[in-house]
Each structure stands twice: as C-alpha cells, then as structure tokens.
RODREN-905381 format. One record per residue (C-alpha): x negated, y negated, z; residue in three letters; residue number from 0. Coordinates in steps of 0.05 Angstrom, whole numbers, padded with zeros to 5 digits, always signed. Layout:
% residues N
      c1      c2      c3  code  pos
       X       Y       Z   ALA  NUM
...
END
This chain:
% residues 299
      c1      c2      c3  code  pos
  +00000  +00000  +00000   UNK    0
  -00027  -00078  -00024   UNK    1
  -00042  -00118  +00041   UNK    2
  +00006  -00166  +00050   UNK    3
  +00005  -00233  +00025   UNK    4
  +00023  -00295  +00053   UNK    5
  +00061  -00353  +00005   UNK    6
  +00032  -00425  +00018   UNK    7
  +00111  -00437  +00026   UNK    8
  +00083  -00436  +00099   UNK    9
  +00028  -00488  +00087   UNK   10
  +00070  -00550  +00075   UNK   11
  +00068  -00602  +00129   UNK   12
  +00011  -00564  +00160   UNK   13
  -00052  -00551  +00114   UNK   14
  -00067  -00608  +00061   UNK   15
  -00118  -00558  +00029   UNK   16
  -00124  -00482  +00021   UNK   17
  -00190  -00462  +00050   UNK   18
  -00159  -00472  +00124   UNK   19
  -00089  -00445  +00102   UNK   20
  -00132  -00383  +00078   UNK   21
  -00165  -00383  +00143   UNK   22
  -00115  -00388  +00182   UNK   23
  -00070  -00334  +00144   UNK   24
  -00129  -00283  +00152   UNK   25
  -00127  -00298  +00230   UNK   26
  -00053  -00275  +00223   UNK   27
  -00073  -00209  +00188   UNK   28
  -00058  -00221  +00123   UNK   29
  -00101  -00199  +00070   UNK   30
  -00088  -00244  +00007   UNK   31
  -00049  -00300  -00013   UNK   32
  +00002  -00327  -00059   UNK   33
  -00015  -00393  -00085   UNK   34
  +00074  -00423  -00097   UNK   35
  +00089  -00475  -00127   UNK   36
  +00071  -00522  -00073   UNK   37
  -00002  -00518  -00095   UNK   38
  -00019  -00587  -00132   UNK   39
  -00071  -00597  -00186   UNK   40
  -00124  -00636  -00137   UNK   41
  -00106  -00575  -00081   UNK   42
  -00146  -00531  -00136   UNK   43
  -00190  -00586  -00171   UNK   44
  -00270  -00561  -00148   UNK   45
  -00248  -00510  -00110   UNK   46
  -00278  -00435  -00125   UNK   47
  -00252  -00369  -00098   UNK   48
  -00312  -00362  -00069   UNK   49
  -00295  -00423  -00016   UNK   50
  -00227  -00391  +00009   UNK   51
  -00230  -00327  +00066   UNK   52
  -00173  -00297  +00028   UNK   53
  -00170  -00272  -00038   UNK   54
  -00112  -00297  -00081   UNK   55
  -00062  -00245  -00117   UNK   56
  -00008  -00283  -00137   UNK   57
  +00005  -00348  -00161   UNK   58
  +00074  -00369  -00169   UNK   59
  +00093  -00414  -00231   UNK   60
  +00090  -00468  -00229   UNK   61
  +00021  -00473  -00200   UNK   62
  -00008  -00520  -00199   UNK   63
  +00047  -00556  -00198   UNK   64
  +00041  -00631  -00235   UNK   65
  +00113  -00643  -00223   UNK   66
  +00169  -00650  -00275   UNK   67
  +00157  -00583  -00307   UNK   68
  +00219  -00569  -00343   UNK   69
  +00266  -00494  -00344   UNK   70
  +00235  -00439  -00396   UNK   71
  +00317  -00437  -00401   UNK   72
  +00307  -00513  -00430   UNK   73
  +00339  -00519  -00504   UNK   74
  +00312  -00590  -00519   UNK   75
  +00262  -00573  -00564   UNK   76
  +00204  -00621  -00522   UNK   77
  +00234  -00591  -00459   UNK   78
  +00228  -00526  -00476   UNK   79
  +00153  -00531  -00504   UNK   80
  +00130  -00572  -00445   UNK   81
  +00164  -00514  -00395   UNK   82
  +00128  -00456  -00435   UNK   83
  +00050  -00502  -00436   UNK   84
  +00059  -00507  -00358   UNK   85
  +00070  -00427  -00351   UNK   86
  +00018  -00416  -00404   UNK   87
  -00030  -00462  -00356   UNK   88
  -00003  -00420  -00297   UNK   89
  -00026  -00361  -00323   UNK   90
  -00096  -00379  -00338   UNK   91
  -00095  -00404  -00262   UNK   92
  -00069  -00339  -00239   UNK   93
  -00132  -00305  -00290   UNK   94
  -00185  -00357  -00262   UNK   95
  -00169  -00344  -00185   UNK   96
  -00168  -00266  -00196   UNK   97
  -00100  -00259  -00182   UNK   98
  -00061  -00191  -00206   UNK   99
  +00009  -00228  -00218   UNK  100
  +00045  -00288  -00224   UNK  101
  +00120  -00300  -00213   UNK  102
  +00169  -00336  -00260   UNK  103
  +00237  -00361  -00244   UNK  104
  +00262  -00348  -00317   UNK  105
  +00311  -00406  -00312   UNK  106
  +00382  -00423  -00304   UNK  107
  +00443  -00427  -00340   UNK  108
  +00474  -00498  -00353   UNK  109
  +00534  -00484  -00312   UNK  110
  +00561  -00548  -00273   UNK  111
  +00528  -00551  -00200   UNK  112
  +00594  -00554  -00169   UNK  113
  +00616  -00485  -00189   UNK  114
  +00560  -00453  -00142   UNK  115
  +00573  -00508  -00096   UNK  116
  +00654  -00479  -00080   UNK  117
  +00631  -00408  -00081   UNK  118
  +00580  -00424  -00025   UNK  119
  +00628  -00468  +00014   UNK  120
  +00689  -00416  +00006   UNK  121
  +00638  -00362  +00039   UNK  122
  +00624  -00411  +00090   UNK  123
  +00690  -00425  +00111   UNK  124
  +00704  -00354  +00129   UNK  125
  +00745  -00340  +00051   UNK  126
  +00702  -00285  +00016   UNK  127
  +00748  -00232  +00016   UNK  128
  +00814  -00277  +00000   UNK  129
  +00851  -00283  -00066   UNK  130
  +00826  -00357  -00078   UNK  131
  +00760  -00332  -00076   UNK  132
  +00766  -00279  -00120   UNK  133
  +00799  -00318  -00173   UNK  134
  +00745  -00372  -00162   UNK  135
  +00689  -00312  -00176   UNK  136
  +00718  -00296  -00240   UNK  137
  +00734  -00365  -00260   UNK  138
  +00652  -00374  -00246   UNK  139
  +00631  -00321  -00281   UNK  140
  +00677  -00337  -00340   UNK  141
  +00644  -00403  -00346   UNK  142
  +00566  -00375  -00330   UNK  143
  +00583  -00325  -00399   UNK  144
  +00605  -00378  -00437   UNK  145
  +00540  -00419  -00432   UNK  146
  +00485  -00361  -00423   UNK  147
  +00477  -00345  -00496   UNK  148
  +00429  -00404  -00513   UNK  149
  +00388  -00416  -00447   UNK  150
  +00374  -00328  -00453   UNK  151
  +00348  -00348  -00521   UNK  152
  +00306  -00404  -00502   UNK  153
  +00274  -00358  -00443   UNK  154
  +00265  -00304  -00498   UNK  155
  +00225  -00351  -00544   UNK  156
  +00186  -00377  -00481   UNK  157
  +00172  -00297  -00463   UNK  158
  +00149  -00285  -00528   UNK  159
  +00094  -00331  -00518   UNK  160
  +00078  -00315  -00449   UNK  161
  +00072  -00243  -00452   UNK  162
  +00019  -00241  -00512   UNK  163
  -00015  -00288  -00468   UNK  164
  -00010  -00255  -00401   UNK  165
  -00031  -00178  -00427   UNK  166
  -00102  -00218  -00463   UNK  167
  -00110  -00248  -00390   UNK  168
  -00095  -00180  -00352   UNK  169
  -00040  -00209  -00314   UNK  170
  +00027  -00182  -00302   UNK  171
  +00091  -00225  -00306   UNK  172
  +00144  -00214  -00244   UNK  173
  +00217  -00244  -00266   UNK  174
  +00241  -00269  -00199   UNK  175
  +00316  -00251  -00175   UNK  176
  +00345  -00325  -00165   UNK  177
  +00379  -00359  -00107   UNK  178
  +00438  -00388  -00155   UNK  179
  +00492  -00347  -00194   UNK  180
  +00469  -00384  -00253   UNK  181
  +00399  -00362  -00249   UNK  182
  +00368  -00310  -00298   UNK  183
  +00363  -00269  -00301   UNK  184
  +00429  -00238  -00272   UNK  185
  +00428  -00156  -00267   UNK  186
  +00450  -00140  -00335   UNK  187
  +00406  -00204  -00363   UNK  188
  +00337  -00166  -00336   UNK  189
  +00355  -00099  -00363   UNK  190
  +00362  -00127  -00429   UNK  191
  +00299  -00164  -00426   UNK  192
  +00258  -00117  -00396   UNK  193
  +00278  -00072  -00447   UNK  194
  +00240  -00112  -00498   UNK  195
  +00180  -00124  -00474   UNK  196
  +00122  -00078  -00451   UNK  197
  +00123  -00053  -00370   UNK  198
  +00051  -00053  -00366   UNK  199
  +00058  -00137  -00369   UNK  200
  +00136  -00151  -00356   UNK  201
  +00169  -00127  -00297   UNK  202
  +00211  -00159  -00248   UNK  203
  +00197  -00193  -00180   UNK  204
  +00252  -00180  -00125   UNK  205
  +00262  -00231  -00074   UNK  206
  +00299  -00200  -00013   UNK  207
  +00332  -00274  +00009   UNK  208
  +00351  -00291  -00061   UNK  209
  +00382  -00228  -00081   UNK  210
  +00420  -00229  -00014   UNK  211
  +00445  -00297  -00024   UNK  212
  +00479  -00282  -00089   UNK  213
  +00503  -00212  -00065   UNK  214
  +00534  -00250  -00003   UNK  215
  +00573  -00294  -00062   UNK  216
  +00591  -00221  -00094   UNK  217
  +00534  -00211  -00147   UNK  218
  +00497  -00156  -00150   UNK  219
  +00474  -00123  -00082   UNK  220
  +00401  -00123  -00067   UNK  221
  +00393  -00047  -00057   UNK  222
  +00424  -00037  -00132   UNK  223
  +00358  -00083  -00163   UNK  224
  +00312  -00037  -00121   UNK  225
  +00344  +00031  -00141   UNK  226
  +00352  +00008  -00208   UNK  227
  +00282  -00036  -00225   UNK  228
  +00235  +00013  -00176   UNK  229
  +00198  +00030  -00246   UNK  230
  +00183  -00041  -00266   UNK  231
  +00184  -00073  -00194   UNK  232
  +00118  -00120  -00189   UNK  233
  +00132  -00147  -00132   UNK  234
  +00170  -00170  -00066   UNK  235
  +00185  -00239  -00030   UNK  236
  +00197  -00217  +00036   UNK  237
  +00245  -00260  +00084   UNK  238
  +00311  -00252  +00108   UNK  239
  +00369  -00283  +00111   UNK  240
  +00424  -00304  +00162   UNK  241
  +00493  -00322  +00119   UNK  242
  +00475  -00357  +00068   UNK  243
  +00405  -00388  +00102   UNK  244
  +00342  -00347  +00072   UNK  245
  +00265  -00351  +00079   UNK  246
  +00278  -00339  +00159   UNK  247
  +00234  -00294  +00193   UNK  248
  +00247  -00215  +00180   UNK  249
  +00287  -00188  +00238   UNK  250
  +00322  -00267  +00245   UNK  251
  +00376  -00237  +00202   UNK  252
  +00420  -00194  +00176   UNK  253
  +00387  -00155  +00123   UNK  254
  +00393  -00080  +00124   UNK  255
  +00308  -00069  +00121   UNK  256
  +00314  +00005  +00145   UNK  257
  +00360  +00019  +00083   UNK  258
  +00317  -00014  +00035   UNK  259
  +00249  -00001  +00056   UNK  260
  +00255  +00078  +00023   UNK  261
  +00276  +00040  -00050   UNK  262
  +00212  +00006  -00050   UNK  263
  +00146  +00032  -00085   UNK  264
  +00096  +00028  -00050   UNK  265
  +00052  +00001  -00105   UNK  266
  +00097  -00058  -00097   UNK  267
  +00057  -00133  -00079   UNK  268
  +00086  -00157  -00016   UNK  269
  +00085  -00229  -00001   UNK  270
  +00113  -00260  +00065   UNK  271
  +00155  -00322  +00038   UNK  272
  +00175  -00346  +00109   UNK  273
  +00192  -00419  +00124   UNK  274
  +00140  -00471  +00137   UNK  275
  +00163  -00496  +00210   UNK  276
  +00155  -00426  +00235   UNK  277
  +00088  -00432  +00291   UNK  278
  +00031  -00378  +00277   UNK  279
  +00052  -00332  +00329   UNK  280
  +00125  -00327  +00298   UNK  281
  +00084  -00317  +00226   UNK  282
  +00061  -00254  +00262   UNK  283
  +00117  -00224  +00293   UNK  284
  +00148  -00227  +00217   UNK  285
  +00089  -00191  +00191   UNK  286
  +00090  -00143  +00244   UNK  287
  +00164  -00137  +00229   UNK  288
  +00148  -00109  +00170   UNK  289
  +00095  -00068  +00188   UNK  290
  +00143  -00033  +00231   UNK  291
  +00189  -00018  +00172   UNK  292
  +00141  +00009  +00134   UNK  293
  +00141  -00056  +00073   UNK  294
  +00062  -00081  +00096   UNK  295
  +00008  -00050  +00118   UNK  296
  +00010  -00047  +00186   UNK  297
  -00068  -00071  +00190   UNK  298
END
C-alpha cells in the first residue's frame, strides 16, 4: 500500500511555502504529498525536490495555480484553449516534481447555480425523501441532460490533448468525482470516457466527500464508483463528511469506512484532503483513522 499523502488543502493560512508544510506533514507520518491547487507559481518558482523532506506524488490541476484558469468543459473557443495550456502546464509540473499522478476536475455542466442550490437546501430542511424533492431531482436532471452534450465534447477535445501528453510524460490522469450534480463526469459520463482512452494513463480519481455529497442529493452512491471503477481507480481523497459538510476529519462523520475500505485496491494513492483549521494533532488522529481501517499504511 502507497504511504499516505497529505493535500496542501491543509497548508492555507498556515505555511506560506512548502519546504515547512513538507516538514511538518512528515512529523505527522505522512510519507508524500499532494501539491492542490492552492500551490501558486512563486510557491514553486527556485524551488527543487531536493529542498522539500517529502516527496511529491500528486499534483492536483490546477497547480500552480495563476488564477483564472478556465473549465476543460469551456466551449468558448479562447476559454477552452487557455483551460487545456494550464493542464498541459500541470502536467509537466506533476513530471518535473516526480510525481506519479495528477488529478483533474473534468468540468461542469452549464446548468443554472440555483438548481443545485434547492436540491442542497431541500436536503437541508429535512425534505429528501418527500414528493417535492423527488420531482425537483428529476426536474434537475432533466435540465443537467439537456445541456451536457457540448461541455462532454469540449472535455473530450481537451482529453485528447492531455492524454498524448500525459503517457510521453509517464503520468497518469485521475478524473475526480465532483462535489456538484453538474460536475463530470457523472457515473455513466466516466464509463463512457474511460472507455475511450487507454487505462494505463486515464483512470478515475474517487473523492470520498464529493461522491458522498452528491449521493446524499440522490446521485450515484459512493460504494457503486468503487465496485464499479476498482480496475481504473488512481486514486482517493480521503475526508468525510457530516450532511452535506465534507473535507472533515475521518471518523467526524458519517461515512460507512468499514463498508468501503474492502472496495478499494490497494494499489490505490491515498491522499488525506482534510480541512486547513484542523491543529496537527487532529491531522493525526485522521491519519491514524485510516490506518485503523485499513485505507493508509499504518506507519
């Protein structure tokens, strides 16, 4: 089993640079890192591998991040070419740092922010399982169809650049299970894109919060992506979630982790993705969390 990594998700109001992030993740027990989107160009800018006490495995697109970078879903022409030259730069950061993988939020579907916004408050208010709700799902889903076709073809034109790329560079490409309904890829939207390209570079990334979330709204349910995606699984984000609140410390929530933890490989990259205002010692006990369940090594 891959040490477990540790996102610089937890470095924000805390580190300004990564050498004592990396040092202070190693005192935690981790044994890499994953360099999110957090990471700014001058963060990176003469700085070596050699200088951080971690090595880095993942970097998580964007990264660095300049700010602005458009969607790979983008279908403005400009949009869409500046989105695919920042994850073309991410992967030759991932390559340059060493790192095995880097993570891509494939995009989102143009689908009016208030949509999502009613599902989450009807789930909050206590109305999942009522007749309003249901009839708002479909009415959601109805309107997310209408609008995919042209956002999946502007991610497929961005992949076909970006998969060339990442198998010349040795680096594997993890599509990451989204927070939103209108993220892609959706469950059916990854097994038809992982269908066309190769598993040795495309696979998918599953984030346990994210895929929670979106079950929570009634999507997909997080154990189905891991029994069905075990084959081309890259990698985890590990947090939990507590209603519809994620990146909390595992064991903080309510995720099932002793019914998922058999549906995992165990080739699988772990990363921690826990909140930054957690203290060290709380950083830990999540590890160790894990550890327990058998998802990190329990070094």
């Amino acid at each position: 089993m891959p040490a477990a990594a540790l996102s610089t998700m937890w470095m924000q109001l805390r580190f300004d640079a990564l050498p004592p992030f990396a040092e202070a993740a190693a005192a935690l027990g981790f044994g890499a890192l994953e360099l999110s989107h957090v990471v700014t160009p001058a963060m990176l800018e003469h700085l070596s591998p050699a200088a951080l006490a971690l090595p880095v495995r993942v970097c998580h697109h964007p990264c660095p991040n300049p700010g602005g970078v458009p969607e790979l879903s983008a279908t403005d022409p400009d949009a869409h070419a500046r989105a695919v030259a920042a994850a073309c730069r991410t992967l030759h950061t991932a390559a340059e740092w060493g790192a095995h993988a880097v993570v891509v939020h494939a995009g989102i579907v143009p689908l009016d922010r208030r949509w999502e916004n009613a599902l989450r408050a009807r789930v909050l208010a206590g109305e999942r399982e009522t007749p309003a709700y249901t009839a708002l799902w479909a009415q959601v889903q109805q309107e997310r169809a209408r609008r995919a076709e042209t956002a999946l073809g502007a991610v497929r034109r961005a992949l076909d650049v970006l998969v060339p790329l990442a198998e010349r560079l040795g680096v594997r490409i993890g599509l990451e299970t989204g927070e939103w309904v209108a993220a892609i890829p959706s469950y059916a939207e990854a097994r038809a894109l992982l269908d066309d390209y190769p598993a040795a570079v495309l696979g998918l990334w599953v984030d346990t919060g994210h895929a929670t979330i979106v079950e929570r709204l009634g999507g997909t349910p997080l154990r189905h992506w891991l029994q069905t995606f075990a084959p081309r699984l890259v990698g985890m984000h590990y947090h939990d979630v507590h209603g519809l609140r994620d990146h909390l410390i595992p064991g903080r929530g309510t995720i099932a982790w002793g019914e998922i933890a058999s549906l995992i490989p165990a080739d699988a990259l772990p990363t921690c993705e826990f909140d930054w205002y957690y203290t060290p010692a709380e950083i830990a006990e999540g590890r160790a969390f894990l550890a327990r369940h058998g998802l990190v090594d329990g070094a």
